[in-house]
N, C-alpha and C positions, 0 to 999 in steps of 0.2 A: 486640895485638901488642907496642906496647911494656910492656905488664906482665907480658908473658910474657920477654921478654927482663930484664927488673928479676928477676924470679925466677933466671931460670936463672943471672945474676950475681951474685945476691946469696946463694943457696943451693944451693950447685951439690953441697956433701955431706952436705950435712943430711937425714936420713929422717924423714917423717911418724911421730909417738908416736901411741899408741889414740885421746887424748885429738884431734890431731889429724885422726883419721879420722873421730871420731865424729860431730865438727864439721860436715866435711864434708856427713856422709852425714845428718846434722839439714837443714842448708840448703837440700838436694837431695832429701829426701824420700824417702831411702833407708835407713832406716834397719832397716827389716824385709827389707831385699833379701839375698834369698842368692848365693852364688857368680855363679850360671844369669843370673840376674836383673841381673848387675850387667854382667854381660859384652854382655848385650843393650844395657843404658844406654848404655853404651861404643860400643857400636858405631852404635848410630843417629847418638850424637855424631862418629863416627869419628876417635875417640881409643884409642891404645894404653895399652899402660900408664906408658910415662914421662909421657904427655901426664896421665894420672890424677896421678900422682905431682906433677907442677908444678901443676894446680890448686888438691892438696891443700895444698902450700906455699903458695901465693900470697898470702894475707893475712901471714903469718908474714914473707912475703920484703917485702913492701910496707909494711908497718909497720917492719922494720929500715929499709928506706931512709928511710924517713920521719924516724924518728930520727936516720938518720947526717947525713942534708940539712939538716934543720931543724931539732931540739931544740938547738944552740949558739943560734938567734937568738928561741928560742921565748919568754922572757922579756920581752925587749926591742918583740916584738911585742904580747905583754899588755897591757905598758904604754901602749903608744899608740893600742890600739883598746879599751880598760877601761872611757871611758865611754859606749861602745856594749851593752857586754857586761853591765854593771849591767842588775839589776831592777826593775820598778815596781810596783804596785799602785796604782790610782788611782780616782777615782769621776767618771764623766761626766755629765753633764747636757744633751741638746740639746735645742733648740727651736727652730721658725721664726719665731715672735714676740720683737722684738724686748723689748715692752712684758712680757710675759708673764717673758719671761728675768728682768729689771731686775726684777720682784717677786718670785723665786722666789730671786735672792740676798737683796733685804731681809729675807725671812722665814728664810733661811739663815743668814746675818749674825745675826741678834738671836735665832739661839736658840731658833726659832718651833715649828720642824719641825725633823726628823733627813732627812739628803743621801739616804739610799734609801727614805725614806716619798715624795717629791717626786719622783726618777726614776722608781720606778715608777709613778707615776700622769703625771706629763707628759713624759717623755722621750720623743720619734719617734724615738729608733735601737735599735737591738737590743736594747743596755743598759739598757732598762726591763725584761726579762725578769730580771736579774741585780740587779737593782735600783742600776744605777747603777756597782755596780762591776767592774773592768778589770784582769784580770791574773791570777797578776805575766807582763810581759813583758817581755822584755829594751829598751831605751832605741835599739839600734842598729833593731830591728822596726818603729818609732814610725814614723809618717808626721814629717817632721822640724819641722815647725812645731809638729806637737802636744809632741813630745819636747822641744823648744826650752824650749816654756812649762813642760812638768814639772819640765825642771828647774835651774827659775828660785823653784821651790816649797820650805818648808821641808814637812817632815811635820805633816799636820794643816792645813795653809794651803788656805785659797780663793781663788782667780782670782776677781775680777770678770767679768759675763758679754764676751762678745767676740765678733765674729765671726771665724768657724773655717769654711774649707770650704762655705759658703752655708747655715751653721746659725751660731744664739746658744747660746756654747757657754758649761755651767758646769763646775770641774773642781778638785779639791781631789786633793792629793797622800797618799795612805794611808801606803806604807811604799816607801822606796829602800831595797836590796839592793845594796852596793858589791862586784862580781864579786871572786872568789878563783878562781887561778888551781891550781885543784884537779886532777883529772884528768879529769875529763869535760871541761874547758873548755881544757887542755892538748893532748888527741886531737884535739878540732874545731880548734884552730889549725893542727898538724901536718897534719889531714884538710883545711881549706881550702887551704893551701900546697900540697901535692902537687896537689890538683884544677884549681890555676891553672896549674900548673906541669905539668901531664900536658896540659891543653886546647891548651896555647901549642903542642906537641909534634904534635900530634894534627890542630891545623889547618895548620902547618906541611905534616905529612906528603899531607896530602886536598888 
């Protein structure tokens, strides 16, 4: 309801182009539907045709608002949740031995072995499958203790083993990725803001 109303306000004379339609009818799985066909859709939904018409806009009308609300503070937001949105790659090692762990860096240390010949043969978590390594994932994803320790790391660096989570955990830093606030990462800020800002509305309304 309210994005139906963000529509009818934000595009109240704007008509759907081809390119819009087509959209649509991609989404909706109408794309082979003829006239017959479409008037049935219609009507199951019990939608007329202005009611078609406002759907068809509705990303168009939601994406303006989103711009006119939030791309003035969309910068400023970057900046202060940047070093969430950075990348990682990293290589894991876990074990429940303590004693085990504490060898498995000396041999790492000095050069002995390479970090995914040793995860895949003793890691117990998943990442013995990948042999060790992790990513890339963004730093805000991290469970915040492990993210803590990454990046406390230069590239190329080993952690000593530690306990992590009721594992001995070993973990060298691959590659950080410093986010750029491109346009993929530009929309998901816009896309978060509206979603907090339509819920607030929503629970309100309920």
């Amino acid at each position: 309801q309210i994005e139906d109303e963000i529509t009818a306000l934000v595009v109240p004379d704007l008509e759907p182009t081809d390119e819009h339609w087509m959209e649509f009818k991609r989404s909706n799985n109408l794309v082979d539907s003829d006239e017959a066909a479409m008037e049935v859709w219609l009507g199951h939904r019990g939608w007329d045709h202005d009611d078609l018409r406002l759907h068809v806009l509705r990303p168009i009308a939601l994406q303006r608002f989103k711009e006119q609300r939030y791309a003035p503070g969309v910068e400023e937001l970057f900046l202060a949740k940047k070093n969430d949105l950075d990348t990682v790659i990293y290589s894991l090692l876990r074990v429940k031995n303590a004693g085990l762990a504490r060898e498995l860096w000396i041999s790492l240390s000095e050069g002995e072995v390479a970090f995914a010949e040793l995860a895949s043969r003793y890691s117990d978590g998943p990442e013995a499958q990948t042999k060790g390594v992790i990513g890339p994932l963004q730093l805000g994803s991290i469970e915040p203790a492990l993210a803590q320790r990454l990046r406390s790391l230069r590239v190329g660096q080993l952690r000593p083993p530690e306990s992590l989570g009721g594992w001995h955990v070993l973990l060298r830093l691959e590659a950080l990725n410093p986010a750029r606030l491109d346009q993929h990462i530009r929309q998901r800020l816009l896309d978060e803001q509206f979603e907090s800002w339509i819920s607030v509305r929503v629970n309100a309304i309920l």
